[in-house]
C-alpha positions, -999 to 999 in steps of 0.1 A, spaced: -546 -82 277 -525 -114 272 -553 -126 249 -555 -91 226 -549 -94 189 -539 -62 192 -494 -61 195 -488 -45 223 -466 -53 256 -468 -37 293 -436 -27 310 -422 -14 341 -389 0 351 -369 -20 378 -336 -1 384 -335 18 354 -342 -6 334 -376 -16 314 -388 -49 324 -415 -68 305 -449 -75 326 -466 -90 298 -472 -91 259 -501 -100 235 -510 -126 210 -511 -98 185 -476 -93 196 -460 -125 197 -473 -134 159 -450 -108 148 -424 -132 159 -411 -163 138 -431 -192 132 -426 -214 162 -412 -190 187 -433 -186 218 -445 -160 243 -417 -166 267 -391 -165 238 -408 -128 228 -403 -116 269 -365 -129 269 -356 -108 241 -375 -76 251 -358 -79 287 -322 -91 273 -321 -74 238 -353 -51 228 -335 -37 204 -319 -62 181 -342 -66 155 -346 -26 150 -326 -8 119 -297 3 135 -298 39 120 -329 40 147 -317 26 177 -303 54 191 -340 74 184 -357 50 196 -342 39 229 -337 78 234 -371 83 228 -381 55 254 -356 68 283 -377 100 275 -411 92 279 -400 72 311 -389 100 332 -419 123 322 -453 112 342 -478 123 321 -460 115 289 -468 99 259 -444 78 235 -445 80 197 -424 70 174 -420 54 141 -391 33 133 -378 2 106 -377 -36 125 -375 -70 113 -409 -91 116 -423 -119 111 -388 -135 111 -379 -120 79 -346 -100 71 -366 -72 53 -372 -42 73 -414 -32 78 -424 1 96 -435 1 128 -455 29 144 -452 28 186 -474 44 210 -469 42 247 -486 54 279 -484 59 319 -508 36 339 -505 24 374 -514 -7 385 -539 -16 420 -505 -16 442 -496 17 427 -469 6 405 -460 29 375 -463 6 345 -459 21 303 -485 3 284 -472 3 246 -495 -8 214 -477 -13 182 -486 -11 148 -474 -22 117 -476 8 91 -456 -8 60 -486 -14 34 -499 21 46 -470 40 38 -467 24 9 -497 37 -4 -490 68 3 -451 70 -21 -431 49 8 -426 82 29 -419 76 63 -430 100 93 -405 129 102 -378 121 133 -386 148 161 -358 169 144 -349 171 107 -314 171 121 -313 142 148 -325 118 117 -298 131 90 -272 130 120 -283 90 125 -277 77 87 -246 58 76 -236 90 56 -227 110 87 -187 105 99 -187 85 129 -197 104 165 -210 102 196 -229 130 218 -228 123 256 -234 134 291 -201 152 301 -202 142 337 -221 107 334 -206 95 300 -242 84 293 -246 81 256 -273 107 241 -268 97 204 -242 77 183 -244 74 141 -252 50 125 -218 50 109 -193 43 144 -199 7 138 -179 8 104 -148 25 124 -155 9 164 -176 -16 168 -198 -17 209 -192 -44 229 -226 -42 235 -260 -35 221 -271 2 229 -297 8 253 -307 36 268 -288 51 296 -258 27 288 -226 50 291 -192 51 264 -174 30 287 -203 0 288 -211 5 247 -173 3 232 -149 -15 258 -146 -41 278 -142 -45 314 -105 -51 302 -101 -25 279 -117 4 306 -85 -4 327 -63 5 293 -85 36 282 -101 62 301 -127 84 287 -117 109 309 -80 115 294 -96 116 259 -117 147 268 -88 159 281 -67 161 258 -92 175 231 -82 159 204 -54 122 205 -52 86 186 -66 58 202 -57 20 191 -89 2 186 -80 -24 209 -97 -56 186 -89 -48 150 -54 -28 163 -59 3 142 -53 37 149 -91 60 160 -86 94 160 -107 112 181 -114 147 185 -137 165 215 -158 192 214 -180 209 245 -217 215 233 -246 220 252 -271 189 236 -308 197 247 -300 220 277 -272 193 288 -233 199 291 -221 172 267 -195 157 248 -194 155 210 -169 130 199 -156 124 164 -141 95 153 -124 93 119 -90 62 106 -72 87 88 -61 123 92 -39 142 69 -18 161 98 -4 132 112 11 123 82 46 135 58 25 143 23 55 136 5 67 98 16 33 93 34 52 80 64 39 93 102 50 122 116 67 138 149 30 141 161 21 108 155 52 91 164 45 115 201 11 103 203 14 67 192 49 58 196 45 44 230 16 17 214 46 1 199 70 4 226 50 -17 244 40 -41 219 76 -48 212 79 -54 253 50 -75 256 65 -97 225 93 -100 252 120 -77 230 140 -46 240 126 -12 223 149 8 211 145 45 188 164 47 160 178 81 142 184 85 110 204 116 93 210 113 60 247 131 53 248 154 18 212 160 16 212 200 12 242 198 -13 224 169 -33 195 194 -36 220 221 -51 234 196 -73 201 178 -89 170 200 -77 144 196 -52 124 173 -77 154 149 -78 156 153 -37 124 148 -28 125 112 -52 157 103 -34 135 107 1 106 89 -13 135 59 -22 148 64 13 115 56 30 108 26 13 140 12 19 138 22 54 101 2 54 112 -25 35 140 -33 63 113 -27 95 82 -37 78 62 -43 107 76 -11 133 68 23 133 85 46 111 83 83 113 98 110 89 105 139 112 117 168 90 143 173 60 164 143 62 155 134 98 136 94 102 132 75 132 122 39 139 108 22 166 117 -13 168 133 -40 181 169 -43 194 174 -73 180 195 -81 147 192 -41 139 226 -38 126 224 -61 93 191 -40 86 209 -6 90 240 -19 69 218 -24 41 199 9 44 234 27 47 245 9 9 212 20 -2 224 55 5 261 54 -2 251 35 -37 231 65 -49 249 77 -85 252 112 -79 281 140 -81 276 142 -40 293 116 -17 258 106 5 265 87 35 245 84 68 240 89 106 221 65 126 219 75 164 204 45 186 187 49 221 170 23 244 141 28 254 139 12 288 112 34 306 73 38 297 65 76 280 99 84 267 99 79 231 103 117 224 130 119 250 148 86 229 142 107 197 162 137 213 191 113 230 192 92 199 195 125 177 225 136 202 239 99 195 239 113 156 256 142 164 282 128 185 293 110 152 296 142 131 319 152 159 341 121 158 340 109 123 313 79 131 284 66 113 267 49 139 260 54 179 243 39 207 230 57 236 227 26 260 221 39 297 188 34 316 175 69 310 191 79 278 207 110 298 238 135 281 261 116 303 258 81 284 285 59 266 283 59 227 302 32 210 306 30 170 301 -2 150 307 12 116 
């Protein structure tokens, strides 16, 4: 079979895996000048799939875990892959079969065919995927997802599109699970699929490019199996103030402790601060909600412009918060609190700033309450700024004023 014209390569599967037994001339031409037979079984055993459009990888792999759990099955499929050691794509048409060998070994005997010039012919069509849907689903116009097993994690299909939003760690074979296609050994200690089903719907850090992933779970049943459909999108309107564009209470409760502990790792000492801007509801009165909701806009930029690089949340009416860094915070509110006392208006506007440490893991909304009771502590004594300082943040802390 070695010396056949015809491409086509016999496999078996060792542990789940297919493993190349041999592969034809006709085979090994559709490689690049120069490369050899050996080259041609290294990549079919180490990467079968890299040279296949990666709208079909997913089919196609599915397709092959398919036909090599059914005995009597046959495997046909028609798909785009480089050849010939061009970058242009040319359609391939794959059919496989069961046969055993003398020692009785199960072996899938698969001839390939290169269809290009024939479907060209014939307008460029290109043969229907098994399910009108499954090929729409698998285009770059689809948002990102992912459809897996709900007890295994192994992946049943992922678009085409995930790898504009998360790019895998590795190259997607069949029967690989979410943990093996998107993190590393590393990042599987930080992240646990688990948790994310869990919760149903959270924001995830993309732990390379550092952006925010928010995914949302859904139960289906995919081909008779319980599974997982996960959807993962960059942006999402509810986790964000429509009016200065700043995060939100949900955000800041979801996220907030991703910079906590960036600001610890960079060896610093998180704090939460609270902002509550004094004259707000009689400003309103005075000018109109138009003229408020500009003076708000102004107030989150200055806030951003002073803490460019830490998380900033508007929490509702005149309420912000910042996450950030202990250090030199004071010279950064003093110039926020000008900002605000400097505003030409008939109403005298001042402002609370309540400060809490955050000195345990999973307590920023715990900070945001302590560091809001720091704020009213000053309407109480006549204060403009507050520091809860005790390990926990509790009622029974010290305050001190610095303004």
């Amino acid at each position: 079979m070695e010396k056949s014209g015809v491409p086509l390569a016999v496999y078996r599967h060792v542990d789940g895996k297919a493993r190349t037994v041999l592969v034809s001339d006709g085979l090994v031409r559709w490689l690049a000048p120069g490369r050899t037979r050996e080259d041609l079984v290294r990549i079919l055993d180490e990467d079968m799939y890299r040279d296949v459009h990666h709208e079909d990888v997913v089919y196609v792999a599915t397709k092959a875990k398919d036909f090599s759990k059914i005995e009597d099955g046959c495997y046909d499929v028609v798909y785009r892959q480089k050849l010939y050691g061009n970058n242009d794509y040319r359609t391939v048409h794959a059919v496989g079969y069961h046969r055993y060998l003398e020692d009785g070994t199960k072996c899938a005997v698969v001839v390939y065919d290169d269809v290009s010039a024939a479907l060209e012919s014939n307008g460029g069509s290109r043969s229907d995927f098994e399910e009108g849907v499954v090929e729409f689903l698998n285009t770059d116009k689809v948002d990102p997802f992912v459809i897996f097993n709900a007890d295994t994690h192994e992946i049943y299909m992922v678009s085409a599109s995930v790898e504009q939003v998360w790019k895998p760690v590795r190259t997607f074979d069949s029967g690989i699970k979410v943990e093996e296609y998107f993190f590393t050994p590393e990042e599987r200690d930080r992240i646990s699929v688990d948790d994310i089903i869990e919760r149903g719907e959270t924001i995830v850090r993309n732990p390379r490019t550092g952006k925010d992933l928010i995914v949302s779970v859904s139960q289906i049943s995919w081909r008779g199996r319980n599974s997982v459909f996960l959807r993962i999108c960059e942006h999402a309107d509810r986790y964000f103030d429509p009016l200065t564009g700043l995060p939100n209470m949900e955000y800041g409760r979801l996220c907030g402790e991703n910079y906590v502990e960036d600001i610890r790792n960079a060896g610093g000492s998180p704090v939460l601060i609270f902002f509550d801007i004094v004259g707000m509801k009689l400003y309103n009165s005075a000018n109109g909600f138009n003229q408020g909701n500009e003076f708000l806009i102004d107030f989150a930029s200055c806030i951003k412009k002073q803490f460019p690089d830490n998380l900033i949340c508007r929490f509702s009416n005149d309420h912000f918060a910042v996450v950030a860094d202990s250090s030199g915070i004071e010279d950064r509110l003093n110039i926020i609190r000008k900002s605000v006392k400097g505003t030409v208006s008939k109403i005298s506007m001042d402002l609370y700033v309540g400060i809490c440490n955050i000195e345990e893991y999973g307590v920023f909304l715990d900070a945001s309450e302590k560091a809001k009771l720091a704020c009213n502590i000053q309407k109480k004594r006549a204060t403009t700024l507050s520091a809860i300082t005790t390990r926990n943040c509790t009622k029974t802390s010290s305050c001190r004023t610095t303004w």
